[in-house]
N, C-alpha and C positions, 0 to 999 in steps of 0.2 A: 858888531864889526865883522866876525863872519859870514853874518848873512850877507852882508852886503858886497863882501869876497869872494862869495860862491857864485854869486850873482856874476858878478864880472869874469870867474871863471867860466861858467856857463855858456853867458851871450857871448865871450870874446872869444878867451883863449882855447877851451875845447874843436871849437873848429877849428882853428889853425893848428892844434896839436894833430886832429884828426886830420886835415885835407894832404889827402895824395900828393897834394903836386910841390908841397913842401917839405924840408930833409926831416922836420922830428916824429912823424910817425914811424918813417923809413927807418930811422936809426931804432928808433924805439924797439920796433920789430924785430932785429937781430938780436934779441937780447931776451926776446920772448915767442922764439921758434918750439915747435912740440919737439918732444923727446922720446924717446922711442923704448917700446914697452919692455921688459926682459921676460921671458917666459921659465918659470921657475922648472918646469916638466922637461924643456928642451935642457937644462943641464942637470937634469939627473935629482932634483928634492920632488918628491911627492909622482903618486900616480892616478889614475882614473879612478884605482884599488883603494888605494889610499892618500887622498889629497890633500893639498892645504888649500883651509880655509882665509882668501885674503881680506881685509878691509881696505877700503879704496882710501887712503889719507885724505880729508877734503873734497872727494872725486877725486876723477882721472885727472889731478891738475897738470899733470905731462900733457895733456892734447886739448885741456881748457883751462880757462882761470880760475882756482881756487877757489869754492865755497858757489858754484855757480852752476846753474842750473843745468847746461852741457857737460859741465864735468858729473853730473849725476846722471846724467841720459846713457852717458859713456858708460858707467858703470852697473849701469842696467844691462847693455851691450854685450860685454866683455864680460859677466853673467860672475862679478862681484859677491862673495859672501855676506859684506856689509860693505855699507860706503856712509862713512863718518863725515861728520857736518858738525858746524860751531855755532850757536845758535845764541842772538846777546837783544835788551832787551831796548825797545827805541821809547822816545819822550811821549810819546802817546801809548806806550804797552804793548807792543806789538813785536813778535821777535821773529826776526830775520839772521840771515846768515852773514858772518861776520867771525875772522880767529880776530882780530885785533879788536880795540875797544873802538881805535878812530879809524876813520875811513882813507889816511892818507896812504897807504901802503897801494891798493887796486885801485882808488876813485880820483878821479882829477877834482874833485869839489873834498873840503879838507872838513875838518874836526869830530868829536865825541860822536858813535852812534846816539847815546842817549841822549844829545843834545838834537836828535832833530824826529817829526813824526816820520811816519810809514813815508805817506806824501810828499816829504820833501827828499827824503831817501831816494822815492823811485825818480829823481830828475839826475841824480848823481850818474854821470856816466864814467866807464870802466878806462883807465889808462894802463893797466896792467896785468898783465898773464897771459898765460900760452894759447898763442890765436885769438887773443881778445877781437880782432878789429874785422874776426871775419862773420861774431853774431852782431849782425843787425839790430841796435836799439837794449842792448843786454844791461838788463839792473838788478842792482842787486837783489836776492828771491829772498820771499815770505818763509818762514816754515811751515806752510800750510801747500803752498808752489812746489818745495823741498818733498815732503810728503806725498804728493799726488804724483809725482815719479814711480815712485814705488808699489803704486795702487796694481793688484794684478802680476808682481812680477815675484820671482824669487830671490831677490838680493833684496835684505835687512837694512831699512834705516839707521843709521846710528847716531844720536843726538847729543851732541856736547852740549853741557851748559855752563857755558859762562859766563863771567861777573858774581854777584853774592845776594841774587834777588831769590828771595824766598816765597814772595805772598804771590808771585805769578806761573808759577811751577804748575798749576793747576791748568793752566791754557795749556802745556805742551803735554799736560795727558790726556786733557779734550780732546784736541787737533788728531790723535790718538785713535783712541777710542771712536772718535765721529766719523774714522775712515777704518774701522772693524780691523785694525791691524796689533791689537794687542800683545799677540803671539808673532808677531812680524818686526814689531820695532824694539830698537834697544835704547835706554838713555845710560848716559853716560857723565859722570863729573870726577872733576878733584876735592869738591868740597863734599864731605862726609854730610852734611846737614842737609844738602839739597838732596841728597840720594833716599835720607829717612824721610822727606817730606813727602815723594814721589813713593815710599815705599808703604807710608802711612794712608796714601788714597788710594791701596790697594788694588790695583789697576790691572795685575797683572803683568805687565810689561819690566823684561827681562835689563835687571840693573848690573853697569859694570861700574868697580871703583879704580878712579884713574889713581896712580901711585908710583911711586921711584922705587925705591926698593922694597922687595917683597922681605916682610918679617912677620914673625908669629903673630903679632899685635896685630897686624893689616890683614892677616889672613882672617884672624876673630873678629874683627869689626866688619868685613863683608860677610860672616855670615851668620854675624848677628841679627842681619837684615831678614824681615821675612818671606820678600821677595827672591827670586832665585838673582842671585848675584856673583860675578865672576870679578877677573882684575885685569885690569890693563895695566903693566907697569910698562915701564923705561927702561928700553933693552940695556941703550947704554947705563945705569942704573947696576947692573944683575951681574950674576954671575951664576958658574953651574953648582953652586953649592945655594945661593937663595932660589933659582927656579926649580931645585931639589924638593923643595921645603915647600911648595904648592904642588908640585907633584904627588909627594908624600898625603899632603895633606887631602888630594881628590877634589880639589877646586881649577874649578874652569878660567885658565889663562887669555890674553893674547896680547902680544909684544907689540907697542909701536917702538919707535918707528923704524922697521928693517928693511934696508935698502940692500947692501951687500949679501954676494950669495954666500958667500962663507958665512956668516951668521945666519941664514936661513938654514946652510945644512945643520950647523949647531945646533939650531933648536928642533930641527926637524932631527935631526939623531937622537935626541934627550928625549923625543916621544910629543913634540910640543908642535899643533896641527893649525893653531890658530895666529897670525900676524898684522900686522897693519903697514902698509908700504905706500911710498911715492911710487913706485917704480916697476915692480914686479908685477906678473901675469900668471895664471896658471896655461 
């Protein structure tokens, strides 16, 4: 039944959402104007001396769509400490970028990634995010596409994994390794199991565990690990008595997702150099 929905979305209704000369693209677009960058150095957190380190949330999704190849170009650009990516796994094995499971949120063609191959993926075109409609033929990227961004530059891939697949963890340390960036990418999860399987093919490549609150418990399970492994918790999540207690402890933080500057000076006054933002700029 889907299939034969996308289809009809496809051949029909995407060009009339797309064509100019009709109101729904127009309106569309008011809704999905860029945003405009904040520079954390223009008021006063962090200096040339001593900067912060950002992660790009998704890429630059202020000035492209979400999980999408521009918004990684952007963040090559704008010369990104890391720029985080969500990476899920399609019905032929194949993993592409993607934060939701289905594709209805950016794609005018609907349902499960893992319900469709790589192939039928790249026909899916983009009905949402910022400046969608000014790349040309834009689908959603491989993490292999994701990766060769980065080939040559100094901003850190950072690889989310999710969903709860285990036996294909081994492709996104290939993808890895086959582009010599071991000391250059970082993988990232919520799930503790994926992080020991990646940590078990000793690969080298620097693991963060994503987490809510920092507690003793989470701080001894990442560094149980014998890769070198830091933590991403959830700013909102914390408080300055648990980001204490990583301080304390000498493990390497960085906070999603901070968007307001007064929370940046917070952490940036607690001694804390690494973040992950929509929004912010050095």
């Amino acid at each position: 039944m889907s299939f034969v929905l996308n289809k009809i979305i496809t051949l029909i209704l995407v060009p009339l959402y797309l064509c100019p000369f009709l109101p729904f693209i127009n309106v569309v677009k008011l809704f999905n104007q860029p945003k405009e960058l904040i520079s954390l150095s223009e008021n006063g957190i962090g200096s040339e001396e001593d900067p912060v380190y950002l992660t790009a949330h998704r890429g630059v999704w202020a000035e492209a769509p979400e999980n999408s190849l521009p918004a990684y170009e952007k963040a090559v650009e704008y010369g990104y400490y890391t720029a985080e990516c969500d990476i899920r796994l399609t019905k032929d094995n194949e993993w592409v970028l993607n934060h939701n499971s289905d594709t209805g949120s950016l794609f005018c063609e609907i349902g499960e990634i893992s319900e469709y191959t790589l192939g039928e993926l790249k026909t899916f075109s983009y009905k949402w995010g910022a400046n969608f409609w000014e790349y040309e033929d834009l689908r959603i990227a491989t993490l292999d596409e994701y990766l060769d961004i980065f080939v040559g530059s100094s901003t850190r891939p950072q690889i989310e994994i999710k969903g709860d697949n285990l036996d294909m963890l081994y492709k996104v340390v290939d993808a890895v390794k086959a582009r010599g960036m071991e000391e250059q990418a970082i993988i990232i999860s919520f799930d503790y199991e994926q992080l020991k399987v990646v940590d078990s093919l000793n690969s080298g490549i620097e693991l963060w565990y994503l987490c809510d609150r920092i507690t003793p418990e989470v701080i001894a399970m990442a560094e149980a690990l014998n890769s070198e492994c830091w933590l991403s918790p959830d700013f909102e999540d914390n408080d300055a008595e648990s980001i204490q207690l990583a301080i304390d402890a000498g493990i390497g933080c960085s906070f999603w997702t901070v968007n307001e500057l007064s929370d940046a000076k917070m952490l940036y006054d607690m001694g804390i150099r690494y973040i992950e933002t929509d929004i912010f700029i050095n």
